[in-house]
LORO-895704 format. One record per residue (C-alpha): residue number from 1; residue in three letters; x, y negated, z. Coordinates in pm, whole numbers, plus 50000, padded with zeros to 5 digits. Example, Ala and Ser with C-alpha at 12.3 -4.5 7.8 and 13.67 -1.06 7.14 Angstrom:
% LORO-895704
<node 1; "ALA"; <51230; 50450; 50780>>
<node 2; "SER"; <51367; 50106; 50714>>
//
This chain:
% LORO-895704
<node 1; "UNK"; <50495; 44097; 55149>>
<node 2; "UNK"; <50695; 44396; 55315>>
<node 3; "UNK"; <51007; 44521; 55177>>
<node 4; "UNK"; <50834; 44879; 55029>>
<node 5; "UNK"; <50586; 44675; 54865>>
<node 6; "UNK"; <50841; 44386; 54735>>
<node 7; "UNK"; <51025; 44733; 54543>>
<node 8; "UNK"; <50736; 44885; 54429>>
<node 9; "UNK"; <50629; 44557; 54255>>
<node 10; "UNK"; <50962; 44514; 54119>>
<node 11; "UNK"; <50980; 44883; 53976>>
<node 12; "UNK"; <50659; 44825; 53812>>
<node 13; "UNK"; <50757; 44660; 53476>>
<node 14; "UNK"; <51088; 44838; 53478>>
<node 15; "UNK"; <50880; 45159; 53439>>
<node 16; "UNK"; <50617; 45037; 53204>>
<node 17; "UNK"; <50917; 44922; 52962>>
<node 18; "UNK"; <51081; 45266; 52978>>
<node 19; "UNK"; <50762; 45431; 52928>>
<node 20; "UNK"; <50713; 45224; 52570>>
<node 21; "UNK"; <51081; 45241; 52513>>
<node 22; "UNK"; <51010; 45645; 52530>>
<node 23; "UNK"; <50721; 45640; 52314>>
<node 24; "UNK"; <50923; 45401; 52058>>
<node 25; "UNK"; <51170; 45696; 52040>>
<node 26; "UNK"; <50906; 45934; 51991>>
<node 27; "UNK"; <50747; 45764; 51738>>
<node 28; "UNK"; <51060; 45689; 51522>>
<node 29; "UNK"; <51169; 46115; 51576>>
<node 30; "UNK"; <50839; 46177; 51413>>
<node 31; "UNK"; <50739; 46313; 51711>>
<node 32; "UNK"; <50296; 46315; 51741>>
<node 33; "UNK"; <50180; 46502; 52039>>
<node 34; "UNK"; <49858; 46612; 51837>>
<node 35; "UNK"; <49994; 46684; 51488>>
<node 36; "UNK"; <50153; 46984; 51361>>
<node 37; "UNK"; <50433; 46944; 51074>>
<node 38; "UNK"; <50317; 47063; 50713>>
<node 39; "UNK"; <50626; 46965; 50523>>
<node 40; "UNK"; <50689; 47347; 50433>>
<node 41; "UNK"; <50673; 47360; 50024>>
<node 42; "UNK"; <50344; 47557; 49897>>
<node 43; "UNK"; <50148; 47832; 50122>>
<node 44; "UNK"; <50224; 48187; 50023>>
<node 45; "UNK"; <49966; 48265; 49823>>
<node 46; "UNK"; <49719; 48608; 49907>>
<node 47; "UNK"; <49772; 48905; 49744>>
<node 48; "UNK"; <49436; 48991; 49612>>
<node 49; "UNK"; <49517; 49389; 49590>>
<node 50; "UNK"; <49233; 49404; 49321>>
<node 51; "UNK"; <49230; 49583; 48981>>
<node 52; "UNK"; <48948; 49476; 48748>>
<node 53; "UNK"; <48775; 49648; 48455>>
<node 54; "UNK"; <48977; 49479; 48219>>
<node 55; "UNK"; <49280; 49625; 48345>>
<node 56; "UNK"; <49119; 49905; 48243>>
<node 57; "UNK"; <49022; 49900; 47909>>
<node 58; "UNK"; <49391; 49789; 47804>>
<node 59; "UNK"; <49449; 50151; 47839>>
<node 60; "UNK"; <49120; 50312; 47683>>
<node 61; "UNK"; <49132; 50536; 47390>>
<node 62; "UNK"; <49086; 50863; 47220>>
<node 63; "UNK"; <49152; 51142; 47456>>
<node 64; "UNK"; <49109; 50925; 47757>>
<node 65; "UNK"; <48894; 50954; 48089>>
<node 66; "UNK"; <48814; 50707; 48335>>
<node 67; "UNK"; <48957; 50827; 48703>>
<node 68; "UNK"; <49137; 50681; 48974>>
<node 69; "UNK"; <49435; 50681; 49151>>
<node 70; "UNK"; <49616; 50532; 49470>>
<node 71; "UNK"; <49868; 50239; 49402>>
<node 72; "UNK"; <50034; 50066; 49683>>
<node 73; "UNK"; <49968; 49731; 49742>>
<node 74; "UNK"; <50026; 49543; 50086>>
<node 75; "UNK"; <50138; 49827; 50286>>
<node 76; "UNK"; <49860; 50014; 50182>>
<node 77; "UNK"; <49707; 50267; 49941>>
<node 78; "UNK"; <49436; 50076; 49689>>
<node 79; "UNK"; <49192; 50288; 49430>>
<node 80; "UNK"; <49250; 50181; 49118>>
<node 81; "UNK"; <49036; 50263; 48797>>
<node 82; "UNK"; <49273; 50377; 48498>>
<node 83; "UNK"; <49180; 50563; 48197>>
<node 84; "UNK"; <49359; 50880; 48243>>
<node 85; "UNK"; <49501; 51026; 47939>>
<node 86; "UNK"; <49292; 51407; 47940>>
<node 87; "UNK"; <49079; 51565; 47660>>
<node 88; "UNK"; <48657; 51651; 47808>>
<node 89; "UNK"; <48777; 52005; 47741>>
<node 90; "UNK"; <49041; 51973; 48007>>
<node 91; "UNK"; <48857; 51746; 48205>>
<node 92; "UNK"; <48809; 52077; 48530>>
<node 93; "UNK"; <49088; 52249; 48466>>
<node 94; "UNK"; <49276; 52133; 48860>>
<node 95; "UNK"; <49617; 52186; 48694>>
<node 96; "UNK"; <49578; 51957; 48376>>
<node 97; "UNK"; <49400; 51721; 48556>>
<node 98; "UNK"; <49691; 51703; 48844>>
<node 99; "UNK"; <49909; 51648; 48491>>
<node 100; "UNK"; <49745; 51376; 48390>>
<node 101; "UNK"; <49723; 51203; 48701>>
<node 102; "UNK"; <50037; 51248; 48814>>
<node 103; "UNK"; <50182; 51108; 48505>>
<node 104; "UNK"; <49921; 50793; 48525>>
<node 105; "UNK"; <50130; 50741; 48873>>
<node 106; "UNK"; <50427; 50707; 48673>>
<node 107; "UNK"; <50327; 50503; 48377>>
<node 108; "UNK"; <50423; 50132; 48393>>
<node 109; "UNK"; <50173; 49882; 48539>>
<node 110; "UNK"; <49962; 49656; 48384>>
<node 111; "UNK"; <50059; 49289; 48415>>
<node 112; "UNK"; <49743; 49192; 48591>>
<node 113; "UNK"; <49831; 49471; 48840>>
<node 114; "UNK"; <50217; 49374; 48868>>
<node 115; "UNK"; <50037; 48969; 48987>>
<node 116; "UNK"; <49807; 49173; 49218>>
<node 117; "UNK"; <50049; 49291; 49401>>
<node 118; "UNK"; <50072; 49659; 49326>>
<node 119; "UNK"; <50371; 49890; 49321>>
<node 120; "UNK"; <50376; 50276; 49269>>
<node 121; "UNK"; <50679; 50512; 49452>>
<node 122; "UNK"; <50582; 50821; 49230>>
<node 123; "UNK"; <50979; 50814; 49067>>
<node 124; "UNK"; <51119; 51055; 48837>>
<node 125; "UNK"; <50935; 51335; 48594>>
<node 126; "UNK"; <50799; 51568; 48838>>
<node 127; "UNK"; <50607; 51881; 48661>>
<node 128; "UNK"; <50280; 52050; 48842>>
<node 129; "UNK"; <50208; 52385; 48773>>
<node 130; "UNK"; <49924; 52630; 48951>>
<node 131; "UNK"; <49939; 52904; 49201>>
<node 132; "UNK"; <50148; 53154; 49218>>
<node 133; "UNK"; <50158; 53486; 49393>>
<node 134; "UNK"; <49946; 53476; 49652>>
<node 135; "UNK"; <49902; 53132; 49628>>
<node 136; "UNK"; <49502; 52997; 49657>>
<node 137; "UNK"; <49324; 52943; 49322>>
<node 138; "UNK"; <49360; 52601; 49353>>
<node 139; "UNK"; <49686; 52541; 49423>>
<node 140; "UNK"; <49966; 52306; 49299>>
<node 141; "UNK"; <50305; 52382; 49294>>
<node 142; "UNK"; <50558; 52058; 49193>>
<node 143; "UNK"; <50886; 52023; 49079>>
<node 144; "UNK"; <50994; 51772; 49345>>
<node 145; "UNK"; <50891; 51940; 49689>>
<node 146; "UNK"; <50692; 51722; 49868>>
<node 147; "UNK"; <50924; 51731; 50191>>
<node 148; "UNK"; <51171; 51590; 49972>>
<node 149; "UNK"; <50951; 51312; 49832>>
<node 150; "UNK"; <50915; 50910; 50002>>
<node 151; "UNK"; <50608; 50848; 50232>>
<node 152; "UNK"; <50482; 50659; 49976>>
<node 153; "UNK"; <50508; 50876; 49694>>
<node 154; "UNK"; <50374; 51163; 49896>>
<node 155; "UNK"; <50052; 50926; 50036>>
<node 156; "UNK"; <50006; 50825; 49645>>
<node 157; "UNK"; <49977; 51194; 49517>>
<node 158; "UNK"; <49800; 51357; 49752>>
<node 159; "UNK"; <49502; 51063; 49798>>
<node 160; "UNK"; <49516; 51074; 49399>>
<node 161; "UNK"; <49491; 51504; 49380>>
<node 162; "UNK"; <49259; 51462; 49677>>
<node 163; "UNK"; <48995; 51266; 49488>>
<node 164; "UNK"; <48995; 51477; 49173>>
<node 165; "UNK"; <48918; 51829; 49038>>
<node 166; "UNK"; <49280; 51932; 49187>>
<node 167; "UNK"; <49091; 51920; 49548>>
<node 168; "UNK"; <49113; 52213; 49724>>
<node 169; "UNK"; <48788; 52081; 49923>>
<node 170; "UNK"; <48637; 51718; 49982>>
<node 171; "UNK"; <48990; 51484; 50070>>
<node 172; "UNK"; <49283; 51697; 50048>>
<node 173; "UNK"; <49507; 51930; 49837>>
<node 174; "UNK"; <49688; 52263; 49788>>
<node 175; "UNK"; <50061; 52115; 49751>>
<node 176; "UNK"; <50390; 52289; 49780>>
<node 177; "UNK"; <50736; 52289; 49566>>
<node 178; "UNK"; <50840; 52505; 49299>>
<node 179; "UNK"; <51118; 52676; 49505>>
<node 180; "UNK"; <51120; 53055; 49656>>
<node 181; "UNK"; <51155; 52818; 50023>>
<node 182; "UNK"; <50902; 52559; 49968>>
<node 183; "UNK"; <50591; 52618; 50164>>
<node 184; "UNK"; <50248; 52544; 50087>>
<node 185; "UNK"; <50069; 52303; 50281>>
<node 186; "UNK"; <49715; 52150; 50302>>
<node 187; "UNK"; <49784; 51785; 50269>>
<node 188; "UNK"; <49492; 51549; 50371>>
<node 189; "UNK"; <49394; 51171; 50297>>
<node 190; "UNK"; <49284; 51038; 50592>>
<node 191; "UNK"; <49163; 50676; 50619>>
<node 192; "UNK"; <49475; 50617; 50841>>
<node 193; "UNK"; <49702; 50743; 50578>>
<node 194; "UNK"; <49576; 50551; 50312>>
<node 195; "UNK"; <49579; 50290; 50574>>
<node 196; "UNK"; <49998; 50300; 50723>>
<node 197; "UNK"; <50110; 50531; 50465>>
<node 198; "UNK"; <50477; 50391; 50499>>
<node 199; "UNK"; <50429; 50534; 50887>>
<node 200; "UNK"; <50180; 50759; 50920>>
<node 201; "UNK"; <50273; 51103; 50803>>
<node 202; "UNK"; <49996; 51301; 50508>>
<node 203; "UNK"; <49852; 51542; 50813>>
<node 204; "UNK"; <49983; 51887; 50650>>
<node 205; "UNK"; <49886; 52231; 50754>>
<node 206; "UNK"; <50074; 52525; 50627>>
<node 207; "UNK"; <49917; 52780; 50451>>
<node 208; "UNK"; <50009; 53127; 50465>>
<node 209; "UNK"; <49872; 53427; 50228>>
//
């Protein structure tokens, strides 16, 4: 036998023991090539973003009708049914019906909402009132000007308005503030508002008399 091949033999066992010495070490680290750890306490559970008709009927009553409004709920905006408080008799009038929504944005949510997941950024006691001047018949003018208001609260409003009797046309709204300075926009709720509407801005267009 030649001197290479008298080494190689000799190397031989020398690297089959460090190979199970490495494995050994592996082994006792907790270290498995195919398995991933788990060992993370409970998986976040899914927010379901879902309001059912029981949530609704918790909030039925005389002087009620059923319409629905935008809640936010994973980053998005979510229809939810409510019974909104509003006699028949005021059931087309666009300015009692903006009311009534609007204050159905503020009220407290239900406590099968609150486990869904849903939040509302409609703050405060903002009041609606109609046109104005030259204003469009359908109109809203609002105490808190809507440049002034939160992404959020602004998405929530006008997808709410936008689905309702306060529609100027099919998917947006008349909206402007109560000031001399506040202008009067179109507001629209797009799919990609309702969609991103911490990001994406309600597409406006001011209107002019």
């Amino acid at each position: 036998m030649t001197a290479p091949t008298r080494t190689r033999a000799r190397l031989g066992p020398v690297r089959a023991a460090l190979a199970t010495l490495l494995a050994a070490g592996a082994a006792g680290c907790g270290i498995r090539a195919t398995e991933v750890p788990t060992d993370f306490g409970p998986a976040p559970s899914r927010v379901p973003c879902v309001s059912t008709a029981a949530d609704v009927t918790t909030r039925t009553g005389t002087g009620t009708l059923p319409e629905e409004i935008f809640l936010v709920c994973g980053s998005q905006l979510v229809r939810v049914d409510r019974a909104v408080r509003i006699s028949a008799t005021d059931a087309e009038d666009p300015v009692k019906v903006a009311q009534a929504l609007l204050a159905e944005l503020r009220e407290p949510l239900t406590e099968a909402e609150e486990q869904a997941g849903f939040t509302s950024d409609v703050k405060g006691d903002p009041k609606i009132s109609g046109p104005r001047g030259d204003d469009p018949p359908k109109a809203l003018r609002i105490s808190t000007p809507p440049e002034r208001m939160s992404p959020y609260e602004l998405a929530q409003i006008v997808c709410t308005f936008a689905q309702s009797v306060a529609a100027e046309r099919d998917d947006s709204v008349l909206l402007g503030g109560t000031g001399q300075d506040s202008p009067l926009r179109r507001y629209e709720c797009t799919d990609e508002l309702r969609s991103r509407p911490g990001t994406v801005p309600a597409p406006a267009e001011t209107v002019t008399p």
